[in-house]
C-alpha atoms as an extended CHARMM CRD file, in Angstrom:
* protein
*
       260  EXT
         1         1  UNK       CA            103.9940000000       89.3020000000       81.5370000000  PROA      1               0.0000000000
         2         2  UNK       CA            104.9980000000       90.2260000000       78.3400000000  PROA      2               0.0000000000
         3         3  UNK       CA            105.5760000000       87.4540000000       75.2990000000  PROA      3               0.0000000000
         4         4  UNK       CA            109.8360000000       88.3880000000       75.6480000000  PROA      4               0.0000000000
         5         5  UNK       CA            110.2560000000       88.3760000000       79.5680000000  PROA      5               0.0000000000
         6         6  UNK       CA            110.8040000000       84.5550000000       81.1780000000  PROA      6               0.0000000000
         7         7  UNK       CA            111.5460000000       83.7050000000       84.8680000000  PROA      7               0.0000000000
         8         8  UNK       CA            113.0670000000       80.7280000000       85.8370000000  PROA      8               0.0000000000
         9         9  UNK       CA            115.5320000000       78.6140000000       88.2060000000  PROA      9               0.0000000000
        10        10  UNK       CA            119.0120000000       80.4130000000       88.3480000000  PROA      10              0.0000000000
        11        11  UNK       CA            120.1360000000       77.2610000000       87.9960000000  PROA      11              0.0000000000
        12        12  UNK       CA            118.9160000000       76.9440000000       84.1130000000  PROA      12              0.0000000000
        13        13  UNK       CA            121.0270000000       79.6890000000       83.4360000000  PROA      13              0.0000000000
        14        14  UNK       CA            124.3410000000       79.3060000000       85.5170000000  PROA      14              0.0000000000
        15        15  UNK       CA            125.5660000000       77.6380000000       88.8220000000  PROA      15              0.0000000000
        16        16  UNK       CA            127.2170000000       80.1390000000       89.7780000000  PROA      16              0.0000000000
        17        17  UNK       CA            124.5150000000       82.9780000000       89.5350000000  PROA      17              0.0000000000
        18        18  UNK       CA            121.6650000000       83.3210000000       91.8440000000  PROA      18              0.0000000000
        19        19  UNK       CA            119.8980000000       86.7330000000       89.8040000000  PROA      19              0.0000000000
        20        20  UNK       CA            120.6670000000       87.2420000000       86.1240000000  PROA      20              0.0000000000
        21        21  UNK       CA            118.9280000000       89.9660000000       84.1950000000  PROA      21              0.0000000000
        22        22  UNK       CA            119.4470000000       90.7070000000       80.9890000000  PROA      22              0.0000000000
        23        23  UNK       CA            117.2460000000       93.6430000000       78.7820000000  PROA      23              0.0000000000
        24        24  UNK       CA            114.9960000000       94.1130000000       81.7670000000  PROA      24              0.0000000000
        25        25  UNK       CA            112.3040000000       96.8440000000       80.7450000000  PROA      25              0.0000000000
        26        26  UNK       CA            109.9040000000       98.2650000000       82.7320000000  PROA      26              0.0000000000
        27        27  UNK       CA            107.0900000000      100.9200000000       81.6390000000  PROA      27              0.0000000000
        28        28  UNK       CA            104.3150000000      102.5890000000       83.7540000000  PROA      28              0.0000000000
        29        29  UNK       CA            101.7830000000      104.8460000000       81.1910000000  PROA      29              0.0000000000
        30        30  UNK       CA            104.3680000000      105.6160000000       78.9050000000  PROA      30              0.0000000000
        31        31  UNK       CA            107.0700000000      106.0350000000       81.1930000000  PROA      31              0.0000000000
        32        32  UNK       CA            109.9580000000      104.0790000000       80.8030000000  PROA      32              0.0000000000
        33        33  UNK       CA            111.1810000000      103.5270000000       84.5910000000  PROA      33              0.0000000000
        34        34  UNK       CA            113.4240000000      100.6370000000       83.9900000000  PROA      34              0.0000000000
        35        35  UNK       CA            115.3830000000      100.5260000000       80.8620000000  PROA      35              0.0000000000
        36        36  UNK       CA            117.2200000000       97.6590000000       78.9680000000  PROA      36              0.0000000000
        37        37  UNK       CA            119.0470000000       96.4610000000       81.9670000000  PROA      37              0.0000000000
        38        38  UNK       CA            121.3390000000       93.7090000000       82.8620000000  PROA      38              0.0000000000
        39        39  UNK       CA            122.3770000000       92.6590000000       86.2750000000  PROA      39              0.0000000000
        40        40  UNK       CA            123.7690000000       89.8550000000       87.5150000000  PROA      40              0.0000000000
        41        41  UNK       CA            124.3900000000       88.4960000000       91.2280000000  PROA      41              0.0000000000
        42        42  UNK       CA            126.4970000000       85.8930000000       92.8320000000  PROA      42              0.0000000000
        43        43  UNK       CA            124.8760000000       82.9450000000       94.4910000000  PROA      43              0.0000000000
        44        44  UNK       CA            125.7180000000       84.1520000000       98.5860000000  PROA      44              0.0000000000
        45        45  UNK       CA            126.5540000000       87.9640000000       97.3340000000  PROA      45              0.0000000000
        46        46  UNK       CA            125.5570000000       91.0030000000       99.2320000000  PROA      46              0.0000000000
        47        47  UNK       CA            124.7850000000       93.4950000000       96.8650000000  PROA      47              0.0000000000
        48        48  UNK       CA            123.2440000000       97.2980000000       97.7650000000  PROA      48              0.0000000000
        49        49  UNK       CA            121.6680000000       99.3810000000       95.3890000000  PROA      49              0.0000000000
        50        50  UNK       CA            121.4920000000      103.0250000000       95.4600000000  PROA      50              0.0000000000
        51        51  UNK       CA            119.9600000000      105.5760000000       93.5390000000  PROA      51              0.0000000000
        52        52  UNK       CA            117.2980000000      108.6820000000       94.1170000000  PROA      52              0.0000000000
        53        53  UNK       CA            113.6200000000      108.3760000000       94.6920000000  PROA      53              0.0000000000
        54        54  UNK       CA            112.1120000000      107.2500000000       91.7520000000  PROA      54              0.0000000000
        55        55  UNK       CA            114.8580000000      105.8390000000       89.7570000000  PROA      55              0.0000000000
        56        56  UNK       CA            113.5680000000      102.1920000000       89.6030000000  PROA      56              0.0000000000
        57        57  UNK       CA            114.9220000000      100.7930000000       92.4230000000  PROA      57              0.0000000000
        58        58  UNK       CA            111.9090000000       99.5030000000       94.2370000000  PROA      58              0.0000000000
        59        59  UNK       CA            110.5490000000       98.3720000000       91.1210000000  PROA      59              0.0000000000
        60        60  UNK       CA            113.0700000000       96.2120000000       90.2800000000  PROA      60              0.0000000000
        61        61  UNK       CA            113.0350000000       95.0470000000       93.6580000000  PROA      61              0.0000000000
        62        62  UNK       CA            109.3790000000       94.3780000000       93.3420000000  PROA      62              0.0000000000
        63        63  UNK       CA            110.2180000000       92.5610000000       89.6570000000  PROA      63              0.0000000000
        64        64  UNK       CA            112.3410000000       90.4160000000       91.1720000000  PROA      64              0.0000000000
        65        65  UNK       CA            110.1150000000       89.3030000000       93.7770000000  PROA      65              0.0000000000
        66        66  UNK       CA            107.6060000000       88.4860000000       91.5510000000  PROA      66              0.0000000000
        67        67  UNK       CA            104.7220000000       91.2260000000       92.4300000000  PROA      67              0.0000000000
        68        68  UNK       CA            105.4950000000       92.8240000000       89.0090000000  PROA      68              0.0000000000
        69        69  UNK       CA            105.7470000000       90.8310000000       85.8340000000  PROA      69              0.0000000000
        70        70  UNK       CA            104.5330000000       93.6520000000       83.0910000000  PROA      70              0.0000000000
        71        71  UNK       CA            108.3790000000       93.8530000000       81.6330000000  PROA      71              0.0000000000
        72        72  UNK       CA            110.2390000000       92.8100000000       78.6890000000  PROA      72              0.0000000000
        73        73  UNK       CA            113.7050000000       90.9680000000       78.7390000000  PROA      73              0.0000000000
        74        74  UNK       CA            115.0250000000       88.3450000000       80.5710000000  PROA      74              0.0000000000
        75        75  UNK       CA            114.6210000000       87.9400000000       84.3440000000  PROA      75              0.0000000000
        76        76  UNK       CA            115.7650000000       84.5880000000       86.2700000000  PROA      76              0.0000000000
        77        77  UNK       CA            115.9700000000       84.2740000000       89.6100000000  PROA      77              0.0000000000
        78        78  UNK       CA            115.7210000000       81.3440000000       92.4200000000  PROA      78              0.0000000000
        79        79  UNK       CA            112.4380000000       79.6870000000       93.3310000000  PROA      79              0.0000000000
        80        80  UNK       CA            112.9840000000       80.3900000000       96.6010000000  PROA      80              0.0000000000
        81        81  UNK       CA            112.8980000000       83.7700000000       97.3010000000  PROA      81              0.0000000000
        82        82  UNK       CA            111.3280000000       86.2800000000       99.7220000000  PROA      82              0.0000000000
        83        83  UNK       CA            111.2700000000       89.8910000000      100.4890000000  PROA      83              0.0000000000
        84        84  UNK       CA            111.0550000000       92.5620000000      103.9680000000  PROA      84              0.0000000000
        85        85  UNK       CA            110.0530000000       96.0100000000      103.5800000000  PROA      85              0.0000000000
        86        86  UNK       CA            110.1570000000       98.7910000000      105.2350000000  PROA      86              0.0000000000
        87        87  UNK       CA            106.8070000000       98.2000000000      106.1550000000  PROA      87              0.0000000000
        88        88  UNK       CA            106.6570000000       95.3600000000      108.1540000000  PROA      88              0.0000000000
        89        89  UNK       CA            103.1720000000       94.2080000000      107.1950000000  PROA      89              0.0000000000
        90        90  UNK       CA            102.0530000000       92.0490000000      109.6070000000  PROA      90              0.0000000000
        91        91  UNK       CA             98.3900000000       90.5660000000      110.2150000000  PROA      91              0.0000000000
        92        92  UNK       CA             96.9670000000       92.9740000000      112.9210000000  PROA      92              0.0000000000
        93        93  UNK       CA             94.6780000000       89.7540000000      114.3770000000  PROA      93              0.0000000000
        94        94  UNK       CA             97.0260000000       87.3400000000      113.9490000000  PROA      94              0.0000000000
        95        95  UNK       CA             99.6220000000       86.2950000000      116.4610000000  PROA      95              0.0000000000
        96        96  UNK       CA            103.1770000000       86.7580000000      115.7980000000  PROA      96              0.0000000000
        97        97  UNK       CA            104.2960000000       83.7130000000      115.8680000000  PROA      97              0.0000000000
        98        98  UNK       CA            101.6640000000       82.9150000000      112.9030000000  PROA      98              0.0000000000
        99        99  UNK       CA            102.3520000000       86.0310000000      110.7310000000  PROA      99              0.0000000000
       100       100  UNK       CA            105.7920000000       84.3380000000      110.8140000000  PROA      100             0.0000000000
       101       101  UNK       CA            104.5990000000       81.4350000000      109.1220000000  PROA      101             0.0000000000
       102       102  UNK       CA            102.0280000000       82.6400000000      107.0950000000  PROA      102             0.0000000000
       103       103  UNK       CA            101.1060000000       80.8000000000      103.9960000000  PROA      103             0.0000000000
       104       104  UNK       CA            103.3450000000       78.0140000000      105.0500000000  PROA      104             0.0000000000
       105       105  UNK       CA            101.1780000000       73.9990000000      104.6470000000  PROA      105             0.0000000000
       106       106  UNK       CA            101.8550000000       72.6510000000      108.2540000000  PROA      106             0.0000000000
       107       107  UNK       CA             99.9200000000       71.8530000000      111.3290000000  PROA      107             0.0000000000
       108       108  UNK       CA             99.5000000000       74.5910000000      113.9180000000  PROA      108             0.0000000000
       109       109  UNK       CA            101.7460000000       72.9200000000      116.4440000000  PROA      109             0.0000000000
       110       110  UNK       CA            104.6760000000       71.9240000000      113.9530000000  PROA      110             0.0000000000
       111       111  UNK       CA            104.4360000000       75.9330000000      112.7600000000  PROA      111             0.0000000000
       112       112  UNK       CA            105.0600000000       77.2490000000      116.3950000000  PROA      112             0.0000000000
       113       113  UNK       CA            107.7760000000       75.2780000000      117.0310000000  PROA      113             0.0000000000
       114       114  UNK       CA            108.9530000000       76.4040000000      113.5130000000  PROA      114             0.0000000000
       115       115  UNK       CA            107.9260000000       79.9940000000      114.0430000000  PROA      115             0.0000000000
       116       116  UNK       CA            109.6460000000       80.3440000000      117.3280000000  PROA      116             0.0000000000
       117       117  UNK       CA            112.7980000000       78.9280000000      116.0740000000  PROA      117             0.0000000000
       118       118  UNK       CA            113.2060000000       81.7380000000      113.3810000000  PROA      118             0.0000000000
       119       119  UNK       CA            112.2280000000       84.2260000000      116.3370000000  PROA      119             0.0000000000
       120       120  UNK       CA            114.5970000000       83.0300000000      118.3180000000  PROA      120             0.0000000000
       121       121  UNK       CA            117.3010000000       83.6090000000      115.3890000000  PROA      121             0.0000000000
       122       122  UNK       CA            116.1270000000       87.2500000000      115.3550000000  PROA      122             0.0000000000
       123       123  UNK       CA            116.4680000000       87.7290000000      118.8070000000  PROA      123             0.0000000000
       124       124  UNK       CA            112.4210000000       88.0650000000      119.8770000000  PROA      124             0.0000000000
       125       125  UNK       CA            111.5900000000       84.5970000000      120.6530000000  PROA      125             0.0000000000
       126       126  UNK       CA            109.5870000000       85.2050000000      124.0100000000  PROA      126             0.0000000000
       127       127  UNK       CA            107.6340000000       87.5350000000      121.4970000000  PROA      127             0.0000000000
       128       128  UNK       CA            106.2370000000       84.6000000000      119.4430000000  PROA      128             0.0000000000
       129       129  UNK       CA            102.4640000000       84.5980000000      121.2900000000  PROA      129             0.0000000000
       130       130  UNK       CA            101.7230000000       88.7430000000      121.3420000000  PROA      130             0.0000000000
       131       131  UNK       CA             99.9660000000       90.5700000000      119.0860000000  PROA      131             0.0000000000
       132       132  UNK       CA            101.6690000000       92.9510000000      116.5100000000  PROA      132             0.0000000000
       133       133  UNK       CA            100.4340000000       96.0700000000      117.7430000000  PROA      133             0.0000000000
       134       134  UNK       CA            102.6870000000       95.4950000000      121.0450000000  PROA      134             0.0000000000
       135       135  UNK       CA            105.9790000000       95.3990000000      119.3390000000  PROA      135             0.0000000000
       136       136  UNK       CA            108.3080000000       98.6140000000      118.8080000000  PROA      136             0.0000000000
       137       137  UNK       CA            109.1100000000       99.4750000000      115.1510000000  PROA      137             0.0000000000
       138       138  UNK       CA            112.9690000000       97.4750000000      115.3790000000  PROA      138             0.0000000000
       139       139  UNK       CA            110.3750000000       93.7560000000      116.7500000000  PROA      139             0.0000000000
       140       140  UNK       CA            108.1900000000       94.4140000000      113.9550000000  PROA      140             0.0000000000
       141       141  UNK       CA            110.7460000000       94.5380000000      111.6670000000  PROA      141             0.0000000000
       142       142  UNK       CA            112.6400000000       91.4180000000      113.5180000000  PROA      142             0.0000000000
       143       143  UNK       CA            109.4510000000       89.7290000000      112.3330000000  PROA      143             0.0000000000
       144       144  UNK       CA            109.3830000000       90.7160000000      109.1440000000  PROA      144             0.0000000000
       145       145  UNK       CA            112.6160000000       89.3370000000      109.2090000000  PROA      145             0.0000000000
       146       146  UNK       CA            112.0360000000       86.0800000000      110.8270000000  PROA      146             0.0000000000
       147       147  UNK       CA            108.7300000000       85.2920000000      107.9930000000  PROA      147             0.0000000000
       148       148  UNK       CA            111.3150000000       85.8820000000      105.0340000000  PROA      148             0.0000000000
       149       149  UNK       CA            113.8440000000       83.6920000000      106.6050000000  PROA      149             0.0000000000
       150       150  UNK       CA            111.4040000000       80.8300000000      107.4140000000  PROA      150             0.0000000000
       151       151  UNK       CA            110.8680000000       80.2550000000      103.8730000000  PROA      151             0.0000000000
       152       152  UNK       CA            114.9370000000       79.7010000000      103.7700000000  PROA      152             0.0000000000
       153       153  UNK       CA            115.2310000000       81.5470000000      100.7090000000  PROA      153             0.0000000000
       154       154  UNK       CA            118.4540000000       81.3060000000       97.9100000000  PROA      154             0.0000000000
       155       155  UNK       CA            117.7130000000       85.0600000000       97.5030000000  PROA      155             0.0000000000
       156       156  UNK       CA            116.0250000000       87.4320000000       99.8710000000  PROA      156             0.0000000000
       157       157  UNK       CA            115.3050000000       91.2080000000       99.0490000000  PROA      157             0.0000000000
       158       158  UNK       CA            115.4810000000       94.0600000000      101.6000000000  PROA      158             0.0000000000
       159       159  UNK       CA            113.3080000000       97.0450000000      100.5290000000  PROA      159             0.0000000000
       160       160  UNK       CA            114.3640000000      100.2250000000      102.6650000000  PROA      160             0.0000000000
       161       161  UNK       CA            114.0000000000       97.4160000000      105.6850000000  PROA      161             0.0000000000
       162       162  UNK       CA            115.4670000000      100.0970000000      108.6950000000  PROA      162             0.0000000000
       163       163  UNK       CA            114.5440000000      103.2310000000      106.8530000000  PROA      163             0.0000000000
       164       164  UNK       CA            111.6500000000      104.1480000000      109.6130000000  PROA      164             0.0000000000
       165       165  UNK       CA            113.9720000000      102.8740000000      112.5790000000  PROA      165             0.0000000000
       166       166  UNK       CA            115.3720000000      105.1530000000      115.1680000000  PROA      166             0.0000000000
       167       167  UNK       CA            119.3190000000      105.9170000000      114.7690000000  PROA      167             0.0000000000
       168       168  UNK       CA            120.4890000000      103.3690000000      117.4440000000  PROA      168             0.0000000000
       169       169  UNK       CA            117.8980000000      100.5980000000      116.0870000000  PROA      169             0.0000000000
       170       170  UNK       CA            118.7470000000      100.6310000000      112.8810000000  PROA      170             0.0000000000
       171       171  UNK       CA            122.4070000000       99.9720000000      113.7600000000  PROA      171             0.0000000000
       172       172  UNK       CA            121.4460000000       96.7480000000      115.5390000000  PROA      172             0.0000000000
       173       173  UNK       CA            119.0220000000       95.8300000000      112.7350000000  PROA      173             0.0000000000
       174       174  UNK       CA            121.7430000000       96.2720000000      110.2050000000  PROA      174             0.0000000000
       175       175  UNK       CA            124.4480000000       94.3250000000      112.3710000000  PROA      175             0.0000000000
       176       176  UNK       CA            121.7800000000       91.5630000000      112.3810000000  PROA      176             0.0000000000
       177       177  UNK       CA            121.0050000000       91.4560000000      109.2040000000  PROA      177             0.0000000000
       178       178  UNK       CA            124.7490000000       91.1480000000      108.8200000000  PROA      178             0.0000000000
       179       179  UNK       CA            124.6070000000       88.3250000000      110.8230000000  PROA      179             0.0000000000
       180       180  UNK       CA            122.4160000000       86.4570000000      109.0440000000  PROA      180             0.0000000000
       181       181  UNK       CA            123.1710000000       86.5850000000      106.1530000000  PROA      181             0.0000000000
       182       182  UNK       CA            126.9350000000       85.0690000000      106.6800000000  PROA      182             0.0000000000
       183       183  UNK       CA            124.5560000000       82.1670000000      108.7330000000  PROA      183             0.0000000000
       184       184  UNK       CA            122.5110000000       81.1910000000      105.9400000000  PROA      184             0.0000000000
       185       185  UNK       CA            124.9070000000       82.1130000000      102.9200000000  PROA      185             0.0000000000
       186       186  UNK       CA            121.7860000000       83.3820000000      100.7180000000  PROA      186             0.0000000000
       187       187  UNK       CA            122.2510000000       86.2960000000       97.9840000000  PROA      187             0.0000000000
       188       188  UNK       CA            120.9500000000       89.3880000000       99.1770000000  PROA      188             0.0000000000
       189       189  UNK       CA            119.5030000000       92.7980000000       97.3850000000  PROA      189             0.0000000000
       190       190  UNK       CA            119.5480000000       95.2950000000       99.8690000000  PROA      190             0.0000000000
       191       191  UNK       CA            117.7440000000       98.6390000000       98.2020000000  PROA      191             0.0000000000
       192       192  UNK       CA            118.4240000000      101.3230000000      100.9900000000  PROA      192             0.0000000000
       193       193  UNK       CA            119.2810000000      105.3290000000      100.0760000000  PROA      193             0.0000000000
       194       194  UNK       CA            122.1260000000      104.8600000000      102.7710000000  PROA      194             0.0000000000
       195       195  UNK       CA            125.4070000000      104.9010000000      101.3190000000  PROA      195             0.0000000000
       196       196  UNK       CA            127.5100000000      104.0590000000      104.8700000000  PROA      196             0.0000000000
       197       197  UNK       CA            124.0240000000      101.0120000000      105.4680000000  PROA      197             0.0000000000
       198       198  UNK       CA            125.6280000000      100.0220000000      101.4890000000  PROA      198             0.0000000000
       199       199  UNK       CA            128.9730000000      100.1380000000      102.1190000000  PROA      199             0.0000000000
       200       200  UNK       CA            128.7470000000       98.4510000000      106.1080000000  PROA      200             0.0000000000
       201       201  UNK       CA            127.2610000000       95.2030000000      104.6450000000  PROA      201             0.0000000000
       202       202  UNK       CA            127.3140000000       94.7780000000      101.0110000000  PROA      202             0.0000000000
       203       203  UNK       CA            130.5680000000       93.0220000000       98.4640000000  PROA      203             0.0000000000
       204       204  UNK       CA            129.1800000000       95.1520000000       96.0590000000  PROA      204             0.0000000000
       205       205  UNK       CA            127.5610000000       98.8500000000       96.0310000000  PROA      205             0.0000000000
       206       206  UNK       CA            124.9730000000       99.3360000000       92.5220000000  PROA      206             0.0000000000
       207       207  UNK       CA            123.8300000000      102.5920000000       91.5380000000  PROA      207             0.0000000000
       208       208  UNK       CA            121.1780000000      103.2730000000       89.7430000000  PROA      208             0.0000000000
       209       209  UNK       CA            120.5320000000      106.3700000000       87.3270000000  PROA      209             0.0000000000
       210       210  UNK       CA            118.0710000000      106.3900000000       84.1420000000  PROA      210             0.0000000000
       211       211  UNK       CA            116.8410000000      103.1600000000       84.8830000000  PROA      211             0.0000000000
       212       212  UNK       CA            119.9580000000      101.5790000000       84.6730000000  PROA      212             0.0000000000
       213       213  UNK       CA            123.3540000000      100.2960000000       86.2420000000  PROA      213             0.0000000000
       214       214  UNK       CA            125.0830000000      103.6550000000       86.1990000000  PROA      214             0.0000000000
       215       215  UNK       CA            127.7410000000      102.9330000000       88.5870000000  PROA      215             0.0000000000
       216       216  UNK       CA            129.0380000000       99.8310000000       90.3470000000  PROA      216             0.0000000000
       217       217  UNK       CA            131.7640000000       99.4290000000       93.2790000000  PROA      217             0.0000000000
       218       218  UNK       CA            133.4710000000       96.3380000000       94.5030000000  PROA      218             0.0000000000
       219       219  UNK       CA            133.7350000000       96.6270000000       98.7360000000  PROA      219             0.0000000000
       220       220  UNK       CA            136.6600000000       94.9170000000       99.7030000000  PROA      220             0.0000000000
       221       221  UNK       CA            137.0270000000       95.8270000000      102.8970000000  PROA      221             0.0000000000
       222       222  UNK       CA            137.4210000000       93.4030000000      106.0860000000  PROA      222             0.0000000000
       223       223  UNK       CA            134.7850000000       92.7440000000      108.8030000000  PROA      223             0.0000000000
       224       224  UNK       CA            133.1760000000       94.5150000000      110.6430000000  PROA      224             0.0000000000
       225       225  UNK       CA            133.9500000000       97.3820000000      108.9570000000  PROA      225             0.0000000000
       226       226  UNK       CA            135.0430000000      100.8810000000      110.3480000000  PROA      226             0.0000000000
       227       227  UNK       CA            133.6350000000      103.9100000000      109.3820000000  PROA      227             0.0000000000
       228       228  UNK       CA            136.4710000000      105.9730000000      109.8430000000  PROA      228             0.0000000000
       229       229  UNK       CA            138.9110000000      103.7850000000      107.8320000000  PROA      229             0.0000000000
       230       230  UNK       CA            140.4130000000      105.8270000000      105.1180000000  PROA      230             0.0000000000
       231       231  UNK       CA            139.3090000000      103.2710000000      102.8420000000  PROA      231             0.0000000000
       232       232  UNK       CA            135.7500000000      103.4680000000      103.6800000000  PROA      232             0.0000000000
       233       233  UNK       CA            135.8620000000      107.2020000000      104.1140000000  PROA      233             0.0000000000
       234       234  UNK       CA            137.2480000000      106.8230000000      100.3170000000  PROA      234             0.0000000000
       235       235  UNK       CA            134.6390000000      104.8770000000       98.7950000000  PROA      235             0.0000000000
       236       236  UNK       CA            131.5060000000      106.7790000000      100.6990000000  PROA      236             0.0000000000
       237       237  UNK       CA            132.9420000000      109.8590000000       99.1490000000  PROA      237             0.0000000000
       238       238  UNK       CA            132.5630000000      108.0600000000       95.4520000000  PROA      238             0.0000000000
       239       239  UNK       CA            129.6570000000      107.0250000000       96.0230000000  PROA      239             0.0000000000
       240       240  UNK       CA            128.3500000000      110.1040000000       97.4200000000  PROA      240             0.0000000000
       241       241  UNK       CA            129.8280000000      112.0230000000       94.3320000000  PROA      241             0.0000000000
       242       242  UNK       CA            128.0810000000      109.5700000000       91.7450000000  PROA      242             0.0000000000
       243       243  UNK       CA            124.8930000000      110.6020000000       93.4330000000  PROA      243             0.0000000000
       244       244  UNK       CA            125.4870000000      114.5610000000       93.1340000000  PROA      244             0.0000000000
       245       245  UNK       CA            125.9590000000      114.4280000000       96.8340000000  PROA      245             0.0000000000
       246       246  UNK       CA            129.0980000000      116.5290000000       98.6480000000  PROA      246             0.0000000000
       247       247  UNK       CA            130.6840000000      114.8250000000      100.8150000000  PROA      247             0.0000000000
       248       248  UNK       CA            131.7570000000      117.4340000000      103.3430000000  PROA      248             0.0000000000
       249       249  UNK       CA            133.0140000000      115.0140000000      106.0040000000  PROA      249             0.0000000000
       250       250  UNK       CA            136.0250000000      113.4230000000      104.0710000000  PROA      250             0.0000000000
       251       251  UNK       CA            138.2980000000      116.3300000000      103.7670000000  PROA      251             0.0000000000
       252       252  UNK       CA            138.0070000000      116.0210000000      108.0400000000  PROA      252             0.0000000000
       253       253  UNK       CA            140.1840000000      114.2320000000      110.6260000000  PROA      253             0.0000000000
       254       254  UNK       CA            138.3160000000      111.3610000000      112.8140000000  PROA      254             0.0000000000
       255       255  UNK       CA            138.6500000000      113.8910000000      115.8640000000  PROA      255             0.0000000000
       256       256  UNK       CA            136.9350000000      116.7720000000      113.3750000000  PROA      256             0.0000000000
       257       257  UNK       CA            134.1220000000      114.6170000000      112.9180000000  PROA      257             0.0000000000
       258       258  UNK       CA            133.7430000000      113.8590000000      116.3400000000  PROA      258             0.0000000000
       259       259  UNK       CA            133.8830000000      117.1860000000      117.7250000000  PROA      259             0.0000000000
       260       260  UNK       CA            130.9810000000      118.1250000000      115.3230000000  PROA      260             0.0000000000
C-alpha cells in the first residue's frame, strides 16, 4: 500500500457511514484505472454500480475487499466485510458445508451446525454434505452466498454474482439476495452491468466513467418493484442513456413490450 492510502473501522470516520473513500487512485503499468475518487455509503445502503468493461469497477470492488491495496487516497471500510463473485469458487474436495465455513476457528461439529444454518437461509440446506461439482450454477452461487454471510459482515460486495445464471435463476438469485439483505441490514455494493438487476434492488444506482463517479441516481421506488412502472421505465431509460445505450423499449406500451 502506498505511504497516502489508510484503511480502517468506518466507525473512526463516521457512525453513520459504512464505506468512505476519498482520493482513491488506482494505477496498473502506467494506466490510471481509478482516478481521484470519492464515494461514500450508508451503513444498511444498497448501492449498484454500473459502468462498461474496464472502467474500474471490479477493481474498486476488489480495493475494497482488501485483495488490492497498491492505491493512493483514503479508503475506510468495516472490519467485517466479505465478497461473492461471479465465480463461485468453491474447494472442489471439500464438502459444502465446509467451503461455507472456510477459514472460520471452530470445531468441526460447531461449524456444521453453523454451516447448515446459513444454508438453510439460502434455501440449500439438505445440500450441506455433497460435493461442489453436484450443484447447478444458481446452488453454487447459493453457497457462495451462504460463506459471505457466515462471516455476518457490516458490508458485503457482490461482483457480477448472477452474471453466468440462466434468465429464470438469476431472477430468484436476485429476489434472494433482496431478501437478505433487508434480514441482516448490512451495506451492500452490488457491481453488475444490469441496469433493471441495479434498479430492482439498489437505494442508489452509481455509474462509473473515467475512473470515476460520473453519474449517480437516488431509487425511490416502493417494494418489490415493477418493471413496467412508468417510474422505473423512467429511470432505466437514464441510466441507459448515461451509458450510450438506446433505450428502445420506453417509447412502448406494457402490451408493446409484451407482444415482442
Amino acid at each position: 500500500m502506498s505511504s497516502d492510502a489508510s484503511s480502517a473501522s468506518s466507525g473512526d470516520k463516521s457512525e453513520t457511514s459504512s464505506v468512505d473513500i476519498r482520493g482513491l487512485s488506482r494505477t496498473f503499468d502506467g494506466r490510471t484505472v481509478i482516478d481521484d475518487l470519492d464515494l461514500t455509503i450508508a451503513k444498511g445502503e444498497f448501492v449498484a454500480l454500473l459502468g462498461h468493461s474496464g472502467c474500474g469497477k471490479s477493481t474498486l470492488l476488489r480495493i475494497l475487499a482488501g485483495l488490492d491495496d497498491e492505491i493512493s487516497g483514503e479508503v475506510i471500510v468495516p472490519a467485517r466485510r466479505s465478497a461473492a463473485f461471479q465465480s463461485p469458487r468453491l474447494m472442489p474436495w471439500l464438502r459444502v458445508w465446509r467451503n461455507v465455513v472456510l477459514g472460520l476457528p471452530g470445531r468441526a461439529n460447531r461449524d456444521r451446525a453453523l454451516a447448515t444454518r446459513y444454508l438453510a437461509e439460502v434455501g440449500i440446506e439438505e445440500r450441506a454434505g455433497v460435493w461442489p461439482k453436484t450443484l447447478s450454477g444458481g446452488e453454487a452461487q447459493r453457497v457462495s452466498l451462504a460463506r459471505a454471510l457466515v462471516r455476518e459482515p457490516e458490508l458485503l460486495l457482490l461482483d457480477e454474482p448472477f452474471g453466468a445464471l440462466d434468465a429464470l435463476t438469476r431472477v430468484n438469485a436476485q429476489r434472494l439476495v433482496g431478501e437478505l439483505w433487508q434480514r441482516h441490514g448490512c451495506s451492500i455494493l452490488l457491481v453488475t452491468h444490469d441496469v433493471e438487476e441495479a434498479l430492482l434492488l439498489a437505494d442508489r444506482v452509481l455509474v462509473m466513467d473515467a475512473g470515476g463517479i460520473a453519474h449517480e441516481v437516488t431509487v425511490d421506488l416502493p417494494r418489490p418493484r415493477a418493471l413496467g412502472s412508468p417510474e422505473f421505465v423512467s429511470l432505466r431509460s437514464r441510466l441507459l442513456g448515461w451509458l450510450g445505450v438506446h433505450d428502445a423499449s420506453a417509447s412502448e406500451t406494457p402490451l408493446e413490450r409484451i407482444s415482442s
